[in-house]
Structure formats: structure tokens, C-alpha cells
Backbone bond lengths (Angstrom), bond angles and torsions (degrees), N, CA, C in turn:
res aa  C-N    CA-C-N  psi(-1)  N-CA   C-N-CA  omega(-1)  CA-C   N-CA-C  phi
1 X - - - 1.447 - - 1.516 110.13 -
2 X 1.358 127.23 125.50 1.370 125.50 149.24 1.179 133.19 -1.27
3 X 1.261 141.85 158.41 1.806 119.87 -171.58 1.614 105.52 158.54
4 X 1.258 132.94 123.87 1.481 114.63 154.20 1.263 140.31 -54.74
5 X 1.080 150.66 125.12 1.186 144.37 174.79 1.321 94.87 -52.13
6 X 1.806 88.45 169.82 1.620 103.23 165.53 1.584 113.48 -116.76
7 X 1.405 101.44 25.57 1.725 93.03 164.98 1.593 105.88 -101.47
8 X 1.195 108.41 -3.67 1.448 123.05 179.96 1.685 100.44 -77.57
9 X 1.338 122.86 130.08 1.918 108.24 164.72 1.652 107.06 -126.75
10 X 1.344 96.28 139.45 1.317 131.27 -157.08 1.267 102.93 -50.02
11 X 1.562 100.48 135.32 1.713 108.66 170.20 1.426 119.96 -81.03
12 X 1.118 113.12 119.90 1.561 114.68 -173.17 1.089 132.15 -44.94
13 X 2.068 100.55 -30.74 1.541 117.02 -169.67 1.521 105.49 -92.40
14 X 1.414 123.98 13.24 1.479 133.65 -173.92 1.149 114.66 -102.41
15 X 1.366 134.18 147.09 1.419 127.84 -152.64 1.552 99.21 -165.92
16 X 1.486 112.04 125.48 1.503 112.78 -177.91 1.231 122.73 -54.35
17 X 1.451 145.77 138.49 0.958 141.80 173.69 1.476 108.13 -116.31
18 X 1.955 124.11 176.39 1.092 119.26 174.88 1.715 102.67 -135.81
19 X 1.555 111.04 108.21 1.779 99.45 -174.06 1.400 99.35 -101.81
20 X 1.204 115.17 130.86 1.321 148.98 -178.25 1.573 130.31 -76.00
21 X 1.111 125.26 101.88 1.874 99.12 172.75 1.568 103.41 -103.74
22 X 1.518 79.87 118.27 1.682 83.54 159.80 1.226 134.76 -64.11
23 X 1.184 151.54 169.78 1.394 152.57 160.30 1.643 113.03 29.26
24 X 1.033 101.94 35.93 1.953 116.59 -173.42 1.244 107.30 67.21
25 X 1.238 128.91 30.03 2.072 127.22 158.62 1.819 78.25 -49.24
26 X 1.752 77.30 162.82 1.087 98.98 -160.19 1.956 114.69 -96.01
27 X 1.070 118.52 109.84 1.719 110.73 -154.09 1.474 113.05 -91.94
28 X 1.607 85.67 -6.11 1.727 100.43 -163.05 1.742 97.65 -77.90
29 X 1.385 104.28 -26.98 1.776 103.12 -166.38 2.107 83.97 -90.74
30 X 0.723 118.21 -30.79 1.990 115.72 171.85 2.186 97.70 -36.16
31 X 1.600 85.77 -80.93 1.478 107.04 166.21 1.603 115.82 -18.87
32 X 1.012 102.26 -83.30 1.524 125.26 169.66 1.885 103.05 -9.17
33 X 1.284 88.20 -77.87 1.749 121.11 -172.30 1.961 95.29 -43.73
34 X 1.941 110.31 -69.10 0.778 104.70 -126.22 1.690 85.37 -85.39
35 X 0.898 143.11 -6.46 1.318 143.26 -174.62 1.721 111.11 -75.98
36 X 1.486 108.27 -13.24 1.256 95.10 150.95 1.614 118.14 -135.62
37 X 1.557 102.53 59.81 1.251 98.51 155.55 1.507 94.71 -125.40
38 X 1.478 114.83 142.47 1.838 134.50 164.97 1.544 105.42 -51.92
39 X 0.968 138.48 -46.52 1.415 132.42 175.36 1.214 113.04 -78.32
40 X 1.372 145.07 31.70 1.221 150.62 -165.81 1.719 109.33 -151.51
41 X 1.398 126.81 83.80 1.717 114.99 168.78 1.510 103.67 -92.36
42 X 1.420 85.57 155.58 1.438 75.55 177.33 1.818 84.41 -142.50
43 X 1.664 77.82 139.34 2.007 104.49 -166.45 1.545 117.17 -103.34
44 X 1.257 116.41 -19.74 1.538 130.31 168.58 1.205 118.19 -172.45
45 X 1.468 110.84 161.03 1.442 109.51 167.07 1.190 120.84 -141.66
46 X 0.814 147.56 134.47 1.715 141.84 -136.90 1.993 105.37 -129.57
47 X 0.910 99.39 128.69 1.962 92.57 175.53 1.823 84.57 138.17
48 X 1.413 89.64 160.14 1.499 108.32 153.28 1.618 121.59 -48.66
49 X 1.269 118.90 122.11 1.119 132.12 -164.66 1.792 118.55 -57.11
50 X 1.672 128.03 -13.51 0.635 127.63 162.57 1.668 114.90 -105.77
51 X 1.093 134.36 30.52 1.393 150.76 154.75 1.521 104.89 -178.28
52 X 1.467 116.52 103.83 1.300 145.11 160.73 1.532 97.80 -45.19
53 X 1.114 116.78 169.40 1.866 128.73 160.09 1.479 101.80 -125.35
54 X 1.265 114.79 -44.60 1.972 129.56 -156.26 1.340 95.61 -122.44
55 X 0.976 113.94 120.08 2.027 124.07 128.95 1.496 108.59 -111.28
56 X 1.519 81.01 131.89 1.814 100.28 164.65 1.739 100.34 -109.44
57 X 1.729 85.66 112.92 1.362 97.17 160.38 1.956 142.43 -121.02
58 X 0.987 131.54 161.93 1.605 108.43 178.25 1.861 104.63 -109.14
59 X 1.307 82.13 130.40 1.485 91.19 169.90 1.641 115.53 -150.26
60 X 1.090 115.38 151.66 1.768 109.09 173.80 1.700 104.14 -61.21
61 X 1.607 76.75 149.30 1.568 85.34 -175.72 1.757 130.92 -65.61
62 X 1.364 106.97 -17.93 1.580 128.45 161.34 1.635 93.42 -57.45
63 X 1.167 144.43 -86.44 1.320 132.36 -179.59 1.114 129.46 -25.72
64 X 1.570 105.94 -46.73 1.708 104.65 -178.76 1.376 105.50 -83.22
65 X 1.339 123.37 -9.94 1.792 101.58 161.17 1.490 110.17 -92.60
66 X 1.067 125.53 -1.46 1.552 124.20 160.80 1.548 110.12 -65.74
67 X 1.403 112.54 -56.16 1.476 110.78 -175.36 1.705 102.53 -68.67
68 X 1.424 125.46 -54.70 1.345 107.04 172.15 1.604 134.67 -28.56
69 X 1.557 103.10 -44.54 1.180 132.70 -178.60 1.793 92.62 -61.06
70 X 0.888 133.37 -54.53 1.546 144.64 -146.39 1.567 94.76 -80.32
71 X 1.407 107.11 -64.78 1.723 114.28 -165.24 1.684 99.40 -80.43
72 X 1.262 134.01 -8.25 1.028 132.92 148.07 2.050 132.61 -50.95
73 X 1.630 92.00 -47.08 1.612 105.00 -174.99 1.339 85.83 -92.69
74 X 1.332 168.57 -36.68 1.428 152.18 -99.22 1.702 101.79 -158.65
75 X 1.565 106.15 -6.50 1.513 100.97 -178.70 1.554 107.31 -112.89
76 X 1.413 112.71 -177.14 1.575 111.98 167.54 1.214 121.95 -131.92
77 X 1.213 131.63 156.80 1.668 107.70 -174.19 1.090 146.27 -56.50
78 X 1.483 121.62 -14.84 1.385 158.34 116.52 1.569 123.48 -20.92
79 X 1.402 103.81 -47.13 1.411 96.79 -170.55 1.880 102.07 -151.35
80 X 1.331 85.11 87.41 1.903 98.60 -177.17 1.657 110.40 -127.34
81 X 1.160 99.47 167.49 1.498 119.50 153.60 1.316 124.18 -122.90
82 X 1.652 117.53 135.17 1.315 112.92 179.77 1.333 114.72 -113.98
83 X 1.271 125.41 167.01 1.951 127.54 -173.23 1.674 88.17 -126.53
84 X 1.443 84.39 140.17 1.588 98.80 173.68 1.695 111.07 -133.38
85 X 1.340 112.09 145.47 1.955 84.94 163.24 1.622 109.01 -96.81
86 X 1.603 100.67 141.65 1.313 112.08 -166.90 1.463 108.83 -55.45
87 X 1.294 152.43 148.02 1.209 143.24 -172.62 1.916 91.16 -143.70
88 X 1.429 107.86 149.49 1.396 100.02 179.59 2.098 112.97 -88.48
89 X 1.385 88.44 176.24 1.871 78.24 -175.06 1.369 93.40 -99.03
90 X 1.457 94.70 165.64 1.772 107.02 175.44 1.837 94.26 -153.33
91 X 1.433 96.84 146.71 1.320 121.40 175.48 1.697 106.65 -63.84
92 X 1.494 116.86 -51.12 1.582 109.10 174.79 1.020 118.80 -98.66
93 X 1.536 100.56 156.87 1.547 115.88 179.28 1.444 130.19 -67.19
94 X 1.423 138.04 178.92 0.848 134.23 166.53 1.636 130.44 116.09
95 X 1.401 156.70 -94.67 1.421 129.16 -164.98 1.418 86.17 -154.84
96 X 1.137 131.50 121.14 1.285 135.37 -162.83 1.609 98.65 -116.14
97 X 1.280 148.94 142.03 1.302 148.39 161.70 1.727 114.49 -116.85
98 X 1.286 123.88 76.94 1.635 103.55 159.51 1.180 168.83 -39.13
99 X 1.292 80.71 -9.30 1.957 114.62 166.44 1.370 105.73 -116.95
């Protein structure tokens, strides 16, 4: 699986993201793309190995509203991808701040 090393150290301006396929869009051709772009790691991907659902990837946050921007004009409601920023889970409720 995809993954950063750890001789690599983390870019400060990079920030987890979560890309999404909706309704089975296709994530594998996302993948495809983003593995060779340098501003694009990609840290996991979650789903059955021959159609993913999730990649968690890090990218600056200017990118991930580019790609939002992108899979927004270029998808259909039927057949999209969405970007999220990864946020961690917690058992209680209540007002979470990421910054």
C-alpha cells in the first residue's frame, strides 16, 4: 500500500485529507493521477483492493480546494468524488476545533 516513509519529515503546510467515491465513481483513476503528482501523498486507502471507496491523502490545503474545485465541475451526482479534511474520531460529543 502507498504510505510515506519515515525518512521523509513532514511538511508542515500538508494536511490530511479524505477523497471519497461516491456512489462507486471511480477512485482508482483519482489514484492513478495522484501518484504522480509531487504535491499529492497518498497515506492509505481503504476499500476492497480492486475498487477502493477512501484515500487518505496529505496535501496543502490550496490543493485540496483545487481538487474540490475540479471533482466538483467534472463529476455528476451519480458519479463523483468528494475531499474532506481528515479529522480524528472521538467517543464524545460536542465542538471540535482543528486548528
Amino acid at each position: 500500500m502507498p504510505g510515506t516513509t519515515s525518512d521523509t519529515p513532514p511538511d508542515p503546510a500538508k494536511r490530511r485529507f479524505l477523497v471519497h467515491a461516491a456512489r462507486g465513481a471511480p477512485l482508482n483513476d483519482f489514484l492513478t493521477v495522484a501518484a504522480t503528482d509531487a504535491d499529492i501523498a497518498i497515506v492509505d486507502i481503504i476499500g476492497p483492493r480492486d475498487r477502493p471507496h477512501t484515500a487518505v491523502v496529505e496535501l496543502t490545503a490550496d490543493k485540496a480546494r483545487l481538487l474540490d474545485q475540479h471533482f466538483r465541475q467534472t463529476g455528476s451526482p451519480s458519479h463523483q468524488l468528494t475531499i474532506e479534511p481528515d479529522q480524528p474520531l472521538s467517543m464524545f460529543s460536542g465542538p471540535f476545533d482543528p486548528f
